[in-house]
TORPA-4810 file (N, C-alpha, C, O; in nm, 3 decimals):
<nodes>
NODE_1_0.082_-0.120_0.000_0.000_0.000_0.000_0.087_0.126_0.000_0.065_0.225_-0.071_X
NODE_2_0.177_0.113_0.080_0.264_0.226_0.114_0.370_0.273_-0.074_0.407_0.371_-0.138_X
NODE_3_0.373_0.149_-0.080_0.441_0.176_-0.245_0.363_0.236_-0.359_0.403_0.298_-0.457_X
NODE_4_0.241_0.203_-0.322_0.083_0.316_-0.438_0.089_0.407_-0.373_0.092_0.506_-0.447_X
NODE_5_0.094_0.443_-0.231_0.081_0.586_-0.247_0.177_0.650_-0.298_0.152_0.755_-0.358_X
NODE_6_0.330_0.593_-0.287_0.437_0.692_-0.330_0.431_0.725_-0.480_0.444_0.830_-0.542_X
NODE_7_0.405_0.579_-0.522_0.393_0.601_-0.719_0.306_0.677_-0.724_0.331_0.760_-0.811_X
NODE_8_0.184_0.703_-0.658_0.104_0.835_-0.701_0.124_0.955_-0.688_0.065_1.039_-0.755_X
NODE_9_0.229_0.987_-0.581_0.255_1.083_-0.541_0.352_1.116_-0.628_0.368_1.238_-0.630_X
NODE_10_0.444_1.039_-0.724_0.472_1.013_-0.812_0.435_1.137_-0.963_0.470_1.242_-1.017_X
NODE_11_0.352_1.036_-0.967_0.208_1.063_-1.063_0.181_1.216_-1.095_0.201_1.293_-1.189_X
NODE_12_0.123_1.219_-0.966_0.091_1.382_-0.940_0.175_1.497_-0.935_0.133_1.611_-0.958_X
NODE_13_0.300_1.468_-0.903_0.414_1.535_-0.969_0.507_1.569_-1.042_0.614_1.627_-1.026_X
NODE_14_0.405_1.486_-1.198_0.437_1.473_-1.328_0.571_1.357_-1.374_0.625_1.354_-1.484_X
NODE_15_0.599_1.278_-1.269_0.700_1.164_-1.277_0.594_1.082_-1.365_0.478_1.095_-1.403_X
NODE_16_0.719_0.972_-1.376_0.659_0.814_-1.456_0.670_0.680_-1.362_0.742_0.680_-1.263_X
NODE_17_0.598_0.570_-1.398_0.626_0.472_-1.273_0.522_0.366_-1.376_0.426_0.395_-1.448_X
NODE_18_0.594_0.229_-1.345_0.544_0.139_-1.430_0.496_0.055_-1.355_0.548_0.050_-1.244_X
NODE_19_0.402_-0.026_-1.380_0.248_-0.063_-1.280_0.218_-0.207_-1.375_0.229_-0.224_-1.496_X
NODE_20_0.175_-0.304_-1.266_0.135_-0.470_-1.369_-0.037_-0.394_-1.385_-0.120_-0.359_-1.302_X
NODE_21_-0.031_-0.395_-1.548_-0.187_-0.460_-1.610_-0.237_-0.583_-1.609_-0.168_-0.672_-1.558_X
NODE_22_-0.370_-0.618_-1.666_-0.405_-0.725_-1.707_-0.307_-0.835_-1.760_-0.282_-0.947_-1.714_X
NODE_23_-0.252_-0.762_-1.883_-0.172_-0.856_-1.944_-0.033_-0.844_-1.967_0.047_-0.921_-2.020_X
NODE_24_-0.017_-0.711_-1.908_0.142_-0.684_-1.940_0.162_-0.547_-1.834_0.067_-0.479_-1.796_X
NODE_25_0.300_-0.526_-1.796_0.342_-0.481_-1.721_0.319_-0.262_-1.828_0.366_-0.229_-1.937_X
NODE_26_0.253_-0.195_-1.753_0.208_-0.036_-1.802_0.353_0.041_-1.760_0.443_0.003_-1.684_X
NODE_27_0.337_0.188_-1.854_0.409_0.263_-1.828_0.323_0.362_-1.799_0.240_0.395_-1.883_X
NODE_28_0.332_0.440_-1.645_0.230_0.521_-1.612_0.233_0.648_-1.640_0.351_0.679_-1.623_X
NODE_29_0.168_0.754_-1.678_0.193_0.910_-1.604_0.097_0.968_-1.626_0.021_0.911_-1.705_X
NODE_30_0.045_1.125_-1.563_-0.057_1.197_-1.587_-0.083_1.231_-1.752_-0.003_1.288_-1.825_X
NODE_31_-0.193_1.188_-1.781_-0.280_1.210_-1.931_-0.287_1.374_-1.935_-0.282_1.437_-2.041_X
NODE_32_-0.299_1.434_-1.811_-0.309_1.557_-1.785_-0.191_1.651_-1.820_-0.214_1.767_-1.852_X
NODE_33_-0.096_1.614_-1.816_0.076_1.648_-1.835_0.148_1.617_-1.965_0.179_1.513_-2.023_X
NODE_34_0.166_1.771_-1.994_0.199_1.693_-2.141_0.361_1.621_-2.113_0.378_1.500_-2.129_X
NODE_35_0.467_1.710_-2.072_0.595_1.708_-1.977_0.602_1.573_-1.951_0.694_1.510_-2.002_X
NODE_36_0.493_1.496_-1.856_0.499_1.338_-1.866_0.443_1.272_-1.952_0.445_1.156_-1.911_X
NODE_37_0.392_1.277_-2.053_0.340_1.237_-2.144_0.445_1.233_-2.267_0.438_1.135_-2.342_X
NODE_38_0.535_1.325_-2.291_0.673_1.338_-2.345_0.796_1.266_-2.276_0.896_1.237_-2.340_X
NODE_39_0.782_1.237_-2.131_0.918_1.153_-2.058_0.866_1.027_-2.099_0.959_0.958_-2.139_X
NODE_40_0.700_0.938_-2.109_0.635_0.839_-2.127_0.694_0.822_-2.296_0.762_0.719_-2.298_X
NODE_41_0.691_0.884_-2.429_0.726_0.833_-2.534_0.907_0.842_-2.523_0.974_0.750_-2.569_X
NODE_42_0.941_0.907_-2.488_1.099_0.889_-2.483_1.165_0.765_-2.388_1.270_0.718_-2.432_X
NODE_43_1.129_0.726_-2.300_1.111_0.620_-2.229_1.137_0.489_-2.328_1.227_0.405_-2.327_X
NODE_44_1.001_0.508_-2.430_0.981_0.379_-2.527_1.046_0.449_-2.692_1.010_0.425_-2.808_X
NODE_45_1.127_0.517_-2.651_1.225_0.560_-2.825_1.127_0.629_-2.859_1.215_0.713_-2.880_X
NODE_46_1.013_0.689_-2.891_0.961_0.783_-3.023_0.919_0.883_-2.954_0.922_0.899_-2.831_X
NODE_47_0.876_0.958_-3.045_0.874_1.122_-3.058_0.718_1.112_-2.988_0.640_1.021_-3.017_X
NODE_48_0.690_1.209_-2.902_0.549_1.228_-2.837_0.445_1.295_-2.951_0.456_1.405_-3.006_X
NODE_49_0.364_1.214_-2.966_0.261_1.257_-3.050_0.254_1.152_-3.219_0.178_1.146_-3.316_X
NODE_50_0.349_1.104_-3.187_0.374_1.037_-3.323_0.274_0.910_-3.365_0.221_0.882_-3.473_X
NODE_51_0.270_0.818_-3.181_0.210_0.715_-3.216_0.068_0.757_-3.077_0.065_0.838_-2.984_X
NODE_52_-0.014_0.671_-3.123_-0.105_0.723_-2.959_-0.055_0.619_-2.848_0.008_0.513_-2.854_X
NODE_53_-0.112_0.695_-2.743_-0.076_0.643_-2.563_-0.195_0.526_-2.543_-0.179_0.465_-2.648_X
NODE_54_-0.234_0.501_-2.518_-0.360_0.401_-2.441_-0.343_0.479_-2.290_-0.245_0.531_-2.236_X
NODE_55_-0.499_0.460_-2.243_-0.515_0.576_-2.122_-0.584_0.432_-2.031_-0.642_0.345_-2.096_X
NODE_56_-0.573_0.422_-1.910_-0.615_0.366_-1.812_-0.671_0.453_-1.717_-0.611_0.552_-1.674_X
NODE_57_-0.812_0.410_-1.675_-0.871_0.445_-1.586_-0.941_0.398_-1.506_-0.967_0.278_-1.516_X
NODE_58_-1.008_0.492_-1.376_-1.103_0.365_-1.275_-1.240_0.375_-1.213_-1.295_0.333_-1.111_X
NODE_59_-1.282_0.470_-1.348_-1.404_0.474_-1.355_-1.505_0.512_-1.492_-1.442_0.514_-1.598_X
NODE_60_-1.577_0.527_-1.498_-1.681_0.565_-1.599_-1.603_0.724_-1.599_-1.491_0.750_-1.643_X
NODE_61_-1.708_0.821_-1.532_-1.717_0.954_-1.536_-1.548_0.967_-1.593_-1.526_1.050_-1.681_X
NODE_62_-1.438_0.888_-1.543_-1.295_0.962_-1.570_-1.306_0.958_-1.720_-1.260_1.046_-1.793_X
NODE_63_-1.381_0.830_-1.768_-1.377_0.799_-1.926_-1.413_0.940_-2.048_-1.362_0.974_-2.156_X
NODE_64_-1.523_0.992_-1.964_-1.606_1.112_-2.003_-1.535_1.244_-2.007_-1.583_1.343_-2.063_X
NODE_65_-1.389_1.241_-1.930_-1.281_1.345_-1.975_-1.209_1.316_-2.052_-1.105_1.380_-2.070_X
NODE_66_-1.250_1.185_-2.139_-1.085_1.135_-2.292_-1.194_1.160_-2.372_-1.169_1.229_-2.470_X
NODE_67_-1.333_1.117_-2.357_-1.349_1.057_-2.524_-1.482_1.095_-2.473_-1.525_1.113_-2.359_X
NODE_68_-1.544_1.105_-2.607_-1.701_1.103_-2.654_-1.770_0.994_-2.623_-1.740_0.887_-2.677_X
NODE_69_-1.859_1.001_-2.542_-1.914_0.835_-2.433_-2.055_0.833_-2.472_-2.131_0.802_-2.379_X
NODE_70_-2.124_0.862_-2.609_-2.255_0.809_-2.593_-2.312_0.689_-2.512_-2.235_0.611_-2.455_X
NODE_71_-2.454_0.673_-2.505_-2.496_0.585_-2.406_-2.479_0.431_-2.467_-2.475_0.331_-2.396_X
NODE_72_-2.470_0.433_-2.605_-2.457_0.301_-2.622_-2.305_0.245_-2.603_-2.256_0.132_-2.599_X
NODE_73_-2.269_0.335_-2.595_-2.081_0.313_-2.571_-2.070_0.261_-2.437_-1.990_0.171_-2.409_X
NODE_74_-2.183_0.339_-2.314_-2.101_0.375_-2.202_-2.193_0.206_-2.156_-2.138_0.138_-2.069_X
NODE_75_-2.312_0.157_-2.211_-2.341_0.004_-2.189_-2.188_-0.105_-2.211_-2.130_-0.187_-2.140_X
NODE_76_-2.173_-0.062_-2.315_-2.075_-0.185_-2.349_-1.958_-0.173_-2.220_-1.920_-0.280_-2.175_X
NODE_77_-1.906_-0.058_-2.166_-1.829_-0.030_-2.057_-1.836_-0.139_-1.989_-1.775_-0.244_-1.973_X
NODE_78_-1.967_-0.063_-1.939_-2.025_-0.140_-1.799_-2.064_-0.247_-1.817_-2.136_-0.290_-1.727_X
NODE_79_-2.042_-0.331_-1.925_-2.081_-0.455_-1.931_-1.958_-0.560_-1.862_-1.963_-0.640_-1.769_X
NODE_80_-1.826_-0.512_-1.974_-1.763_-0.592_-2.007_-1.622_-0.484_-1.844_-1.545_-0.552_-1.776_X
NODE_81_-1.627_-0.396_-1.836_-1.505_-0.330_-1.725_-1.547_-0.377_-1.567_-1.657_-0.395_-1.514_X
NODE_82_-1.447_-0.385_-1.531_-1.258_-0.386_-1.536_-1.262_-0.556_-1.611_-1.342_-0.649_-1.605_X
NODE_83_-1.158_-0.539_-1.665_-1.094_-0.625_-1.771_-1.034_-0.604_-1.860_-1.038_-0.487_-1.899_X
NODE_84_-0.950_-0.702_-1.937_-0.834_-0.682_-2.021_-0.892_-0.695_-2.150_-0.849_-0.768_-2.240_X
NODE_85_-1.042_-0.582_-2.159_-1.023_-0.544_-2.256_-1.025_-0.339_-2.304_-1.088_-0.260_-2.233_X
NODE_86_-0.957_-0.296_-2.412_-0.901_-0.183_-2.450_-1.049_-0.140_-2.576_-1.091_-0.208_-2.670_X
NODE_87_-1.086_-0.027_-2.534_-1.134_0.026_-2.626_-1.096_0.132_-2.709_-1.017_0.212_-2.658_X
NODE_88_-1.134_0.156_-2.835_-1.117_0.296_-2.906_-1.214_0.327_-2.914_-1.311_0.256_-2.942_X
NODE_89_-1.212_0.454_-2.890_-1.324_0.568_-2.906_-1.314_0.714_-2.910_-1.237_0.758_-2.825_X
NODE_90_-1.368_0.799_-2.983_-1.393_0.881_-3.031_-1.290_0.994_-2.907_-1.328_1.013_-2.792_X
NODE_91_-1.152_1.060_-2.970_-1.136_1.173_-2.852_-1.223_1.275_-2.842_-1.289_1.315_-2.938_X
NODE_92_-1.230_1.329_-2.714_-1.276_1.467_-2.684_-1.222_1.530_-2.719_-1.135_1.488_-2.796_X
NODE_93_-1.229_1.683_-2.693_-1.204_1.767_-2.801_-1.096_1.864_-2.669_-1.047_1.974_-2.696_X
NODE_94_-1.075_1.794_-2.527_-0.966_1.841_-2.456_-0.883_1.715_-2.431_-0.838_1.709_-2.317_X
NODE_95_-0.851_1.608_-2.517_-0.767_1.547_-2.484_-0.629_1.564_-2.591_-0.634_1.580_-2.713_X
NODE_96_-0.518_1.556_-2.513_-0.414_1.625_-2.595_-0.401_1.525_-2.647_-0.426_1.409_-2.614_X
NODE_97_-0.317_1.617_-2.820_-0.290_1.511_-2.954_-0.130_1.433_-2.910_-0.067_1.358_-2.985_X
NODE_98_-0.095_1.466_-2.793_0.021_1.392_-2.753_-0.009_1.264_-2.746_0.065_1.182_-2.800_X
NODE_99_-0.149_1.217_-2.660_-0.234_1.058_-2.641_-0.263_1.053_-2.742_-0.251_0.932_-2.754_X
NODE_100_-0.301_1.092_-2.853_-0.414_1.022_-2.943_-0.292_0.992_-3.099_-0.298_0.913_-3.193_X
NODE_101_-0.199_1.090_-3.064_-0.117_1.071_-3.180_-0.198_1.101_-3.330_-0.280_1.193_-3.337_X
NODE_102_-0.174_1.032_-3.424_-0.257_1.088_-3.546_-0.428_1.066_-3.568_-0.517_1.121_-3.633_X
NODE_103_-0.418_0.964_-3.483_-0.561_0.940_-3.444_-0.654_1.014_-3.394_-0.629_1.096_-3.305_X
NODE_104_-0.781_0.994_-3.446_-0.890_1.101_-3.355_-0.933_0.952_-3.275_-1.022_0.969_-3.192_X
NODE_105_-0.883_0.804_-3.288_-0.969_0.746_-3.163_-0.821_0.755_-3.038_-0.700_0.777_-3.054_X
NODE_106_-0.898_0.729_-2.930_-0.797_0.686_-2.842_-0.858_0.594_-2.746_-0.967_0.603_-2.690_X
NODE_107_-0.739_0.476_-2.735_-0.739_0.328_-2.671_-0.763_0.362_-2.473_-0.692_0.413_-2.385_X
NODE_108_-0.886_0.307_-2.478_-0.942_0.340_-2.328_-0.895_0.209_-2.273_-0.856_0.119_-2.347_X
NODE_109_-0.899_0.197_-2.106_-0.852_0.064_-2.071_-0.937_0.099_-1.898_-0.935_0.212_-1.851_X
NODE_110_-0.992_0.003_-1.840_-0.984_0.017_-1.693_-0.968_-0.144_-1.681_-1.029_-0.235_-1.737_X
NODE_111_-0.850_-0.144_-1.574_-0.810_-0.257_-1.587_-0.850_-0.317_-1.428_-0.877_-0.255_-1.325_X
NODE_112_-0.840_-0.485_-1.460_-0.914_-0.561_-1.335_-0.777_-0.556_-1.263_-0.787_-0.577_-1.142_X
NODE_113_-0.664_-0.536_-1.303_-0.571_-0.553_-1.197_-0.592_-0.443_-1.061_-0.629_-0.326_-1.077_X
NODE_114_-0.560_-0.509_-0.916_-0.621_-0.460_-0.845_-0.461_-0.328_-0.783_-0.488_-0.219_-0.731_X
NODE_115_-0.372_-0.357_-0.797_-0.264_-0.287_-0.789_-0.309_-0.150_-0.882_-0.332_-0.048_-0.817_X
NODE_116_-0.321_-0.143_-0.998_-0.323_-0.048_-1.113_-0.429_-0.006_-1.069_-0.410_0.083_-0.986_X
NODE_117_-0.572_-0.038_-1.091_-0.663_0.003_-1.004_-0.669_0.109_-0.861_-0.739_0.210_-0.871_X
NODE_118_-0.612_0.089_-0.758_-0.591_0.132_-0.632_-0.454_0.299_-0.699_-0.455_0.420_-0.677_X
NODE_119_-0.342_0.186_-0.801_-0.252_0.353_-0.869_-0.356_0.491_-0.900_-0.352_0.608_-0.860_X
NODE_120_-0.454_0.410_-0.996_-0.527_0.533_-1.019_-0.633_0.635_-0.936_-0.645_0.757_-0.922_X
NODE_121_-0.694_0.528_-0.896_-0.761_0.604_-0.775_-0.690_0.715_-0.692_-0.717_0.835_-0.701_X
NODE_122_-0.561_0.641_-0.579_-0.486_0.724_-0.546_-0.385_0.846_-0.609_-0.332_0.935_-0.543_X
NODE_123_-0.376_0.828_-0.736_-0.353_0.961_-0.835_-0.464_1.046_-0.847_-0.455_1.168_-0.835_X
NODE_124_-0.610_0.961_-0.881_-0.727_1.085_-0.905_-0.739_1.121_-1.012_-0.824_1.208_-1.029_X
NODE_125_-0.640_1.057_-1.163_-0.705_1.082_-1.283_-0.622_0.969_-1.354_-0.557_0.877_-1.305_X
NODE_126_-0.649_1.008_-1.502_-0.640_0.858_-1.583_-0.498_0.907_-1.583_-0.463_1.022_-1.558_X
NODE_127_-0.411_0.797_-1.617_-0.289_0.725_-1.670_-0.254_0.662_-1.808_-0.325_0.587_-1.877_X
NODE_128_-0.130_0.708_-1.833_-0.090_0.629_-1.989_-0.113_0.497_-1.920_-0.121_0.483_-1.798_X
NODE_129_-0.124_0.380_-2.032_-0.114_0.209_-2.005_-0.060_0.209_-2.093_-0.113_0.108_-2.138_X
NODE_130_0.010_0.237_-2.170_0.101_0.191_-2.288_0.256_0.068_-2.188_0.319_0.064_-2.082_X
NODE_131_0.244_0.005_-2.302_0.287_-0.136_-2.237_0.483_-0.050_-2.227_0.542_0.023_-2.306_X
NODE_132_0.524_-0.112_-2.085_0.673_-0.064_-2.069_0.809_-0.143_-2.111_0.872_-0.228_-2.048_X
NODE_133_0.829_-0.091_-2.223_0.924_-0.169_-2.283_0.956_-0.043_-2.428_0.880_0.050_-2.455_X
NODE_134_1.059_-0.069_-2.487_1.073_0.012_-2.616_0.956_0.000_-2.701_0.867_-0.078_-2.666_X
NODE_135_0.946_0.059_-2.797_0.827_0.069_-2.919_0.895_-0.049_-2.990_1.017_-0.056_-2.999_X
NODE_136_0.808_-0.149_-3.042_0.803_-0.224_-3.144_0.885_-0.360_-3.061_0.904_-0.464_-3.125_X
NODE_137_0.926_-0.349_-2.934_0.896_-0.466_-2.831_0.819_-0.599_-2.832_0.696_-0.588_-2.835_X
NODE_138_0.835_-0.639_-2.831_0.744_-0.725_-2.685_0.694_-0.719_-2.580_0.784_-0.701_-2.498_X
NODE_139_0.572_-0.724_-2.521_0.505_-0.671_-2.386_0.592_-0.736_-2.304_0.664_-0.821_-2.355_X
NODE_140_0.600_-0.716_-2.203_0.637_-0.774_-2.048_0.561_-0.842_-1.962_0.461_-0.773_-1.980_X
NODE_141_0.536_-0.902_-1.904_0.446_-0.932_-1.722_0.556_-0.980_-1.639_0.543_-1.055_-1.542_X
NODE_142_0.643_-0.941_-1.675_0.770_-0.959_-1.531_0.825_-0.861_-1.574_0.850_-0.826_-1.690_X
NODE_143_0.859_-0.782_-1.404_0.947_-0.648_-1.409_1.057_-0.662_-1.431_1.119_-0.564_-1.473_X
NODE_144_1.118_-0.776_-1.415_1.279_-0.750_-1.416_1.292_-0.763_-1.573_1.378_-0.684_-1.611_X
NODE_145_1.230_-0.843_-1.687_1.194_-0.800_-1.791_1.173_-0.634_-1.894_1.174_-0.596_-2.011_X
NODE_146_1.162_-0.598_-1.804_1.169_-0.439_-1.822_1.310_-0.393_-1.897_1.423_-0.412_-1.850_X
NODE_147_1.280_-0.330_-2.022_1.337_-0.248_-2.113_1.315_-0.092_-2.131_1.231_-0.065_-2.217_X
NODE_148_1.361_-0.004_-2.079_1.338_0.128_-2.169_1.459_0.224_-2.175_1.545_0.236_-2.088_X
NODE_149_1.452_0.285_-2.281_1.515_0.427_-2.312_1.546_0.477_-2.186_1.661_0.455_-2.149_X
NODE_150_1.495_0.522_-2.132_1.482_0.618_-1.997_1.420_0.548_-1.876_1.311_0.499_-1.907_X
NODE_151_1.457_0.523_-1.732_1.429_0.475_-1.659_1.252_0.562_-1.591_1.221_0.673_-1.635_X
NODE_152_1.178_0.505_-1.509_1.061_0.535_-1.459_1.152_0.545_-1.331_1.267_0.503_-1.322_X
NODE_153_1.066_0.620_-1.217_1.100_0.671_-1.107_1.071_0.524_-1.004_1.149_0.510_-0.911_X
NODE_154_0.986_0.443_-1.019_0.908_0.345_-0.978_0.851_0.267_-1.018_0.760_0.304_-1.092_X
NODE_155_0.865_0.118_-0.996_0.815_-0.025_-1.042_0.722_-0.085_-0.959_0.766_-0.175_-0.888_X
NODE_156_0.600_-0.056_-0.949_0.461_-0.167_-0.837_0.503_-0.262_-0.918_0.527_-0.257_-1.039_X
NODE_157_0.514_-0.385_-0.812_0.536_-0.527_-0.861_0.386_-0.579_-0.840_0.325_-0.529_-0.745_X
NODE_158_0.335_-0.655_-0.904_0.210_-0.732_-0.894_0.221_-0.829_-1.018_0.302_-0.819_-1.110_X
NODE_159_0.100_-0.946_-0.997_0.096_-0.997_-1.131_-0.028_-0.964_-1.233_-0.143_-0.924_-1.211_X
NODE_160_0.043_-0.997_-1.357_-0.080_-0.958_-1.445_-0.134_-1.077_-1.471_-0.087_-1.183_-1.511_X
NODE_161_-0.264_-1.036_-1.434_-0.380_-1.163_-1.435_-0.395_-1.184_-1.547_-0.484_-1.269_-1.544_X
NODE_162_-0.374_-1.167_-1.645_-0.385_-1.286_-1.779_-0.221_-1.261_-1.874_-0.215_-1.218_-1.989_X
NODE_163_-0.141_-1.289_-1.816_-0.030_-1.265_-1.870_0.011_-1.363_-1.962_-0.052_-1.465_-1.935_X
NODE_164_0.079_-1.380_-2.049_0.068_-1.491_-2.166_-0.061_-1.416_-2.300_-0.061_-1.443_-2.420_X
NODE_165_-0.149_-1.329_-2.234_-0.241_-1.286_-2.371_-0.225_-1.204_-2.366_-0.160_-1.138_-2.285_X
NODE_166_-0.308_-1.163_-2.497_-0.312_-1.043_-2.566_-0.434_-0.980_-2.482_-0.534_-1.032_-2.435_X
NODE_167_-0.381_-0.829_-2.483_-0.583_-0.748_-2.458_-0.627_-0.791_-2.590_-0.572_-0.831_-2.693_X
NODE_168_-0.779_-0.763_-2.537_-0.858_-0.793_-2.695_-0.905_-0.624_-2.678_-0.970_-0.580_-2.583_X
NODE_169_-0.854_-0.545_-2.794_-0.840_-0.408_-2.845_-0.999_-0.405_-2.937_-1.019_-0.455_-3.048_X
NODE_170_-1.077_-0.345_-2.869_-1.248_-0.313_-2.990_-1.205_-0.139_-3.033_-1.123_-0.062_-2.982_X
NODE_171_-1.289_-0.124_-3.134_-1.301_-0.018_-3.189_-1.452_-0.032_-3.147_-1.501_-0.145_-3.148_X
NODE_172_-1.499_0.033_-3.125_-1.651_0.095_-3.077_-1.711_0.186_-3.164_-1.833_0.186_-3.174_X
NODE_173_-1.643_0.263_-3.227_-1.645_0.307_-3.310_-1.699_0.284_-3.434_-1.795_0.338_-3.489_X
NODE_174_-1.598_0.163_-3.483_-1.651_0.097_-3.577_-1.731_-0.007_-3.612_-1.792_-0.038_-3.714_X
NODE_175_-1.712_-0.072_-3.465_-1.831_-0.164_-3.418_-1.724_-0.318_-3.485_-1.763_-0.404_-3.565_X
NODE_176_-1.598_-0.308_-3.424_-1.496_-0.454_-3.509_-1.380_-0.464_-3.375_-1.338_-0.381_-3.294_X
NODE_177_-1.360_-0.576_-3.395_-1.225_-0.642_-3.243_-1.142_-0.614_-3.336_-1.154_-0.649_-3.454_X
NODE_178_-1.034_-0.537_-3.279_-0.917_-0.477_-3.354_-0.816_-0.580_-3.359_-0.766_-0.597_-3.470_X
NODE_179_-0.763_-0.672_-3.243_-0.709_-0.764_-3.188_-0.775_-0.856_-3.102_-0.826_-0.795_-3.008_X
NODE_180_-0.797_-0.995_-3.097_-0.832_-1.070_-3.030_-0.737_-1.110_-2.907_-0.620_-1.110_-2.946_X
NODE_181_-0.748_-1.143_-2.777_-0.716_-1.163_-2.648_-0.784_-1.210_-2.614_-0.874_-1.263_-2.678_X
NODE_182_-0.760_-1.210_-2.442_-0.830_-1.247_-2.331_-0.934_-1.164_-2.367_-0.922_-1.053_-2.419_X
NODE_183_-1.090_-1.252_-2.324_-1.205_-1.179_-2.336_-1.277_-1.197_-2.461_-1.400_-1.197_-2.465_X
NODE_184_-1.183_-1.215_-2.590_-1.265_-1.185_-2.721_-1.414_-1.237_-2.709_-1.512_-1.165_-2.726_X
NODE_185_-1.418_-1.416_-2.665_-1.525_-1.426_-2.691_-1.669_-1.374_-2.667_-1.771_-1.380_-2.736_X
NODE_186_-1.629_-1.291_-2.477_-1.752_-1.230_-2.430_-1.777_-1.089_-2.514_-1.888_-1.036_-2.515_X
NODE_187_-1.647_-1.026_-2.593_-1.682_-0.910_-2.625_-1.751_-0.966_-2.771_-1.841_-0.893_-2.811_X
NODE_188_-1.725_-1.065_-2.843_-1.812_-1.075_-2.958_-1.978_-1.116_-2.880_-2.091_-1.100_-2.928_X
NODE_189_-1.958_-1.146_-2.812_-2.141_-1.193_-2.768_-2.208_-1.047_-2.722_-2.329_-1.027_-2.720_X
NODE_190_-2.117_-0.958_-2.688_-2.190_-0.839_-2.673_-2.211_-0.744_-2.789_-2.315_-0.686_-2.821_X
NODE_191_-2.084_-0.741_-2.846_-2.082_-0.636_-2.972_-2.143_-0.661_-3.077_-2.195_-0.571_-3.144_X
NODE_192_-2.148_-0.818_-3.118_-2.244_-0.875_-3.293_-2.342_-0.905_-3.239_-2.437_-0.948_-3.303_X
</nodes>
């Protein structure tokens, strides 16, 4: 416990700190910050803004400060969250083009891990989840596994509860599973 509060405290003072997801070990920082949002792509080699971030969060309403949440969107949420699965959806029109990169969608996540979970809360707003390792990597679920450019201030050790898979990535948007993972099958029984 004492190690989430520090990574948040972390967090909130525009540092980075890498946290176990669902399926692979996150690279964290304020969505709010562009400053960490720029230490977060240099970390993994590329230029901030180039590629998009994936945002983790730990609730609905936080969702409603990234992206455009109609009601049929915000069902499928609450159907299928917390779990390892990632949505795209539509940015808002205050989320910086640093997350979304060339994209107008950006990759939502609230994840069942209960470590990452408790990070965000105790930060108080969403987080990059972009997986911690260089760009064009391999994910991680063991820390000592850990690769980057630039070191994070802090490592929460936990495990990722479906480690070995993939997230299953939907576009909501388009109404199509971008990538199949853990989950696909419940998200096709909801989405077709």
């Amino acid at each position: 416990m004492d190690q989430i509060i520090s990574a948040a405290k972390i967090l909130k003072r525009g540092g980075i700190v890498i946290y176990p997801g669902d399926t692979y070990y996150a690279l964290g920082a304020s969505i709010y910050d562009d400053q960490a949002i720029r230490q977060v792509a240099a970390a993994k080699g590329f230029s901030a803004g180039s590629k998009p971030l994936p945002v983790a969060v730990s609730n609905l309403s936080q969702v409603e400060d990234i992206v455009h949440l109609g009601s049929d969107y915000r069902a499928v949420l609450q159907e299928i969250w917390p779990g390892p699965v990632m949505f795209l959806l539509p940015k808002g029109a205050s989320t910086s083009p640093l997350l979304s990169g060339p994209s107008n969608l950006i990759g939502v996540i609230q994840f069942q891990n209960t470590t990452a979970q408790e990070l965000i809360q105790r930060a108080g707003f969403p987080v990059t989840a972009t997986s911690a390792n260089i760009s064009g990597q391999s994910d991680t679920f063991r820390p000592d596994e850990i690769k980057l450019k630039k070191p994070a201030e802090a490592t929460l050790k936990g495990v990722c509860l479906y480690a070995g898979q993939d997230l299953t990535i939907v576009d909501l948007f388009n109404g199509r599973i971008v990538q199949d993972g853990a989950w696909s099958e419940r998200v096709e029984r909801l989405i077709y």
